[in-house]
C-alpha positions as CSV (number, residue, x, y, z in Angstrom):
1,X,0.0,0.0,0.0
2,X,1.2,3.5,-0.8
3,X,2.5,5.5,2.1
4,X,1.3,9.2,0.6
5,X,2.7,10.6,3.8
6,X,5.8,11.0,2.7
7,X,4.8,12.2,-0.4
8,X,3.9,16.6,-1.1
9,X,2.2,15.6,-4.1
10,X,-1.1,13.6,-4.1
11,X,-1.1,10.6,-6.5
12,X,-2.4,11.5,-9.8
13,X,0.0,14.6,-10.1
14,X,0.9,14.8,-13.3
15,X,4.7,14.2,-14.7
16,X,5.8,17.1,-15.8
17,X,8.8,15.9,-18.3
18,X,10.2,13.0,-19.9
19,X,13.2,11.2,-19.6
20,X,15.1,8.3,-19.2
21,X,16.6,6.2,-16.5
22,X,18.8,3.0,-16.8
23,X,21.4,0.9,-14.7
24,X,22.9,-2.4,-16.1
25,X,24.7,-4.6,-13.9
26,X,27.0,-7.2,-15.8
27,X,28.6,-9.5,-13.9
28,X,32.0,-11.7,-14.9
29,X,32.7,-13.8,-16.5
30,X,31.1,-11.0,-19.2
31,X,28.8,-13.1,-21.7
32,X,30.3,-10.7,-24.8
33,X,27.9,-10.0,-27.9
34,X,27.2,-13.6,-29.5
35,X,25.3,-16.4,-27.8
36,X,22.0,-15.7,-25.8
37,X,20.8,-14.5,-22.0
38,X,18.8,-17.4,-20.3
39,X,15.3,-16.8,-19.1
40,X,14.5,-13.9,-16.7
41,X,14.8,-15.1,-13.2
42,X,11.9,-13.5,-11.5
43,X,13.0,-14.5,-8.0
44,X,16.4,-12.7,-8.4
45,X,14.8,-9.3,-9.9
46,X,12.8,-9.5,-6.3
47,X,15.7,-10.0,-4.8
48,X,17.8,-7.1,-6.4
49,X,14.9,-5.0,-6.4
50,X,13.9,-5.3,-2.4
51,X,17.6,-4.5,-2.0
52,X,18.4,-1.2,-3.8
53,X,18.5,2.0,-1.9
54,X,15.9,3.7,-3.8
55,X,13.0,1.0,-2.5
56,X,11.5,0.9,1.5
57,X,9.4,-1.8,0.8
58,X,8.1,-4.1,-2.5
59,X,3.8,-3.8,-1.8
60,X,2.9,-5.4,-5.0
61,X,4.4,-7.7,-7.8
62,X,2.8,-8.2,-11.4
63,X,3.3,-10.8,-13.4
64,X,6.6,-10.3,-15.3
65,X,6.1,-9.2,-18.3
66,X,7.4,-8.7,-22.4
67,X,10.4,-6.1,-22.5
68,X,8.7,-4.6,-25.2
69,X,5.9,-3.5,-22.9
70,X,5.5,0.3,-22.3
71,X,6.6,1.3,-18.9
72,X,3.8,4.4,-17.4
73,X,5.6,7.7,-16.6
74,X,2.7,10.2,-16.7
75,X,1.3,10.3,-12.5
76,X,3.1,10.3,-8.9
77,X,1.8,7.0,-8.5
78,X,3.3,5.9,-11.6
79,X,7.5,7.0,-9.7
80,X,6.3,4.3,-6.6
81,X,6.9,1.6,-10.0
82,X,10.3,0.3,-10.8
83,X,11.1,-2.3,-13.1
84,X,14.2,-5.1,-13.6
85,X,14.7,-7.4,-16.1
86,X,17.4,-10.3,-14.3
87,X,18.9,-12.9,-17.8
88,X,21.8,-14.5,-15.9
89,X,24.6,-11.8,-15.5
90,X,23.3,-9.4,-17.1
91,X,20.4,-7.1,-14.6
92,X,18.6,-4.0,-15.9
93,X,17.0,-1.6,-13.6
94,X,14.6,1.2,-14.6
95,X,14.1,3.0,-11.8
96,X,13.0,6.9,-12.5
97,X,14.8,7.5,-8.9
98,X,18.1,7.5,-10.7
99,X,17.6,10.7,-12.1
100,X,17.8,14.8,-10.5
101,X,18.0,17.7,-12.2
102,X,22.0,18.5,-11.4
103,X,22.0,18.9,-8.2
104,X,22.4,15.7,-6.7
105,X,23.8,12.6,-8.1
106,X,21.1,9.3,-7.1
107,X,22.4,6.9,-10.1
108,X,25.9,7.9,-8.8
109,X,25.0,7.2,-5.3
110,X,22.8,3.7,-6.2
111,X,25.2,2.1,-8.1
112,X,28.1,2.5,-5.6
113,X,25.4,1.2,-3.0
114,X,25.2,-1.9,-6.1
115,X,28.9,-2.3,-6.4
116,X,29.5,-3.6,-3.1
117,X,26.9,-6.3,-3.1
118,X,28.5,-6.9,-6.8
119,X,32.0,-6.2,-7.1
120,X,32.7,-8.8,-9.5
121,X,30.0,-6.7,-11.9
122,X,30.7,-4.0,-14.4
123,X,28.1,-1.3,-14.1
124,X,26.7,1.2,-16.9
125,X,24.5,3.6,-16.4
126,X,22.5,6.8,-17.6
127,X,20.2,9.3,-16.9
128,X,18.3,11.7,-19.1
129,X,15.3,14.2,-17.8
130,X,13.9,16.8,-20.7
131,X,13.8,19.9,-18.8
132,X,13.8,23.1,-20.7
133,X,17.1,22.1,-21.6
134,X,17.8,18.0,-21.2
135,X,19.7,17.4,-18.1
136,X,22.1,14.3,-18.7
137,X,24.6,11.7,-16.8
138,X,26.4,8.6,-17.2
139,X,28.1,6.5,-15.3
140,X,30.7,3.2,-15.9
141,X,32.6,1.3,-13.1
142,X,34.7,-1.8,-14.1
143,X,35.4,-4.2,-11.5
144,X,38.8,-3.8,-11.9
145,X,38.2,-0.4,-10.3
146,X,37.8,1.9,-13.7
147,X,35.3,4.6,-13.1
148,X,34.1,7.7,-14.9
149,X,30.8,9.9,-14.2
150,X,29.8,12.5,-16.5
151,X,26.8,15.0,-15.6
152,X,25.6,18.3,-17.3
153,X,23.4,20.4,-19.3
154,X,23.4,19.1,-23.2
155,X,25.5,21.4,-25.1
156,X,25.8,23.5,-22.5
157,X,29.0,24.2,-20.1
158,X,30.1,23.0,-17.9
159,X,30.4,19.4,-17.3
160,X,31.3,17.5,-14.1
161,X,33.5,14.9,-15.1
162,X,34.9,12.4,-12.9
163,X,37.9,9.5,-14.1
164,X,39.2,9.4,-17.6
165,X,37.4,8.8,-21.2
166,X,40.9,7.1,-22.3
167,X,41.2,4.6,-19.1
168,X,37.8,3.3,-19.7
169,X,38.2,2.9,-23.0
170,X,40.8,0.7,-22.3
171,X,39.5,-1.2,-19.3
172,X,35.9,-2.4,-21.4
173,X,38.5,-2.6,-24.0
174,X,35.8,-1.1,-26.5
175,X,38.3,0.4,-29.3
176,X,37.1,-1.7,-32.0
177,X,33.7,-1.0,-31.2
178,X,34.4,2.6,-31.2
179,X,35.8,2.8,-34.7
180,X,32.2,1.9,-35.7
181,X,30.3,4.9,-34.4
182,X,30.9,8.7,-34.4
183,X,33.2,8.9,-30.8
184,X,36.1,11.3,-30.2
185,X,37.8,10.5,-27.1
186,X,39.1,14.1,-27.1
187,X,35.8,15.9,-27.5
188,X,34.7,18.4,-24.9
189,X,32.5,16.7,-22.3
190,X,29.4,19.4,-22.7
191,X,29.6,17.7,-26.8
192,X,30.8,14.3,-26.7
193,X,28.7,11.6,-27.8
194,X,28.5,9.6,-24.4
195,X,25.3,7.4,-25.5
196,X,27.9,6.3,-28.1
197,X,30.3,5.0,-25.4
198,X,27.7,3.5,-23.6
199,X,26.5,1.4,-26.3
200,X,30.0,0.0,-27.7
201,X,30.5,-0.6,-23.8
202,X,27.1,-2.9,-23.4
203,X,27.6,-4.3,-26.9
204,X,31.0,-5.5,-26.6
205,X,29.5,-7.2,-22.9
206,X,26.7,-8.9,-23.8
207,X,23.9,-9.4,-26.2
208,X,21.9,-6.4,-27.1
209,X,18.7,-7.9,-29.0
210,X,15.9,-7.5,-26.8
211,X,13.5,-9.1,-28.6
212,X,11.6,-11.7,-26.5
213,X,12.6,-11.0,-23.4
214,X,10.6,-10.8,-20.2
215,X,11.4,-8.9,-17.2
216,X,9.0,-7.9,-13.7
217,X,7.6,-5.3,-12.8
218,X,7.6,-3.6,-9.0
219,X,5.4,-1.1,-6.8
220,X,7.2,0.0,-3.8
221,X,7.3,2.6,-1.3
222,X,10.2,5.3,-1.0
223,X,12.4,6.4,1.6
224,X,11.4,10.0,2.0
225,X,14.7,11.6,0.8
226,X,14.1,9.7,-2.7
227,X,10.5,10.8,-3.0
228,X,11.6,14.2,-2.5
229,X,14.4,14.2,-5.2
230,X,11.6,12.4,-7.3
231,X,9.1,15.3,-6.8
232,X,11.9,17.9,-7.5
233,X,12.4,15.6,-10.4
234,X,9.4,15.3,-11.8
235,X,6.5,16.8,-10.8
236,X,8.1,20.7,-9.6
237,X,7.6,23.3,-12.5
């Protein structure tokens, strides 16, 4: 049941922007780009769900569902839903808690809380929220200890930029996969192509092709610091 004390906004606020909000946990041995994912493990996306720092409590549990399946973003009600898809070592976590508007950093702060119930798992993240002007950030850890964070206004400086575009390069060992798409390592961060460097990153460790793939669904209530980042999210003009 929803606990709309903690919340300023009543449930069928509206969603004032758009955006989009993903974590993907790959753990080693890395599956790479050929072969297939077994099944979604259900259990295990409870599991990883009940235990993430954005979550107090799991208060319902659909049936999982296709991947393909739209995911609603339009009410308050609608940010008390996350969603994870678990295919052996890859996760996927859709969770519109990961995102702020700049001045905090949640996917930052909830993947660290990740990597130490997973550090044998390579983590790879982003965030994007259509403000007047889209707010975006990304985030890759290696378990070898590799990290980089980048956060900012799109085309707009300045960036925050934590770690080195060169060193993780190396460390997903994504060169190859690079040459393929328009990346410059040397760009300014406020104009690189970062979705680029995501992608070469979670093609070269594990299958993309999403096609027929289930995952489950979640309602849960919030700590009250994460449902007033959501409401300064989403729902503040």
């Amino acid at each position: 049941m929803t606990d709309n004390s903690i919340w300023d906004c009543p449930p069928e606020a509206p969603v004032l922007r758009t955006g989009a909000f993903r974590l993907t946990m790959i753990e080693r041995p890395f599956p790479g780009p050929a072969g297939s994912l077994p099944p979604h493990d259900d259990a295990r996306a409870r599991d990883i769900a009940a235990g993430l720092t954005t979550v107090e409590e799991i208060t319902a549990e659909p049936e999982p569902r296709r991947d393909s399946d739209e995911f609603p973003h339009e009410t308050r009600a609608d940010l008390e839903q996350l969603r994870v898809g678990c295919w052996g070592p890859v996760t996927e976590i859709t969770d519109a808690a990961f995102a702020h508007r700049g001045e905090f950093t949640p996917l930052a702060d909830h993947a660290e809380a990740l990597a130490k119930l997973h550090p044998n798992a390579a983590l790879i993240g982003s965030v994007t929220v259509d403000f007047s002007i889209r707010y975006r950030a990304f985030l890759f850890r290696h378990p070898d200890g590799t990290q980089l964070w980048a956060d900012g206004w799109a085309g707009e400086e300045p960036w925050a930029v934590i770690g080195n575009v060169h060193d993780t390069i190396d460390a997903f060992a994504v060169h190859n996969a690079l040459e393929d798409v328009d990346f410059d390592a040397a760009a300014e961060p406020h104009v690189m192509a970062w979705s680029e460097l995501e992608g070469a990153i979670l093609r070269t460790l594990m299958p993309v092709r999403r096609h027929g793939r289930t995952l489950s669904d979640f309602r849960v209530t919030r700590p009250r610091e994460v449902a007033v980042h959501l409401e300064e999210t989403w729902l503040e003009e």
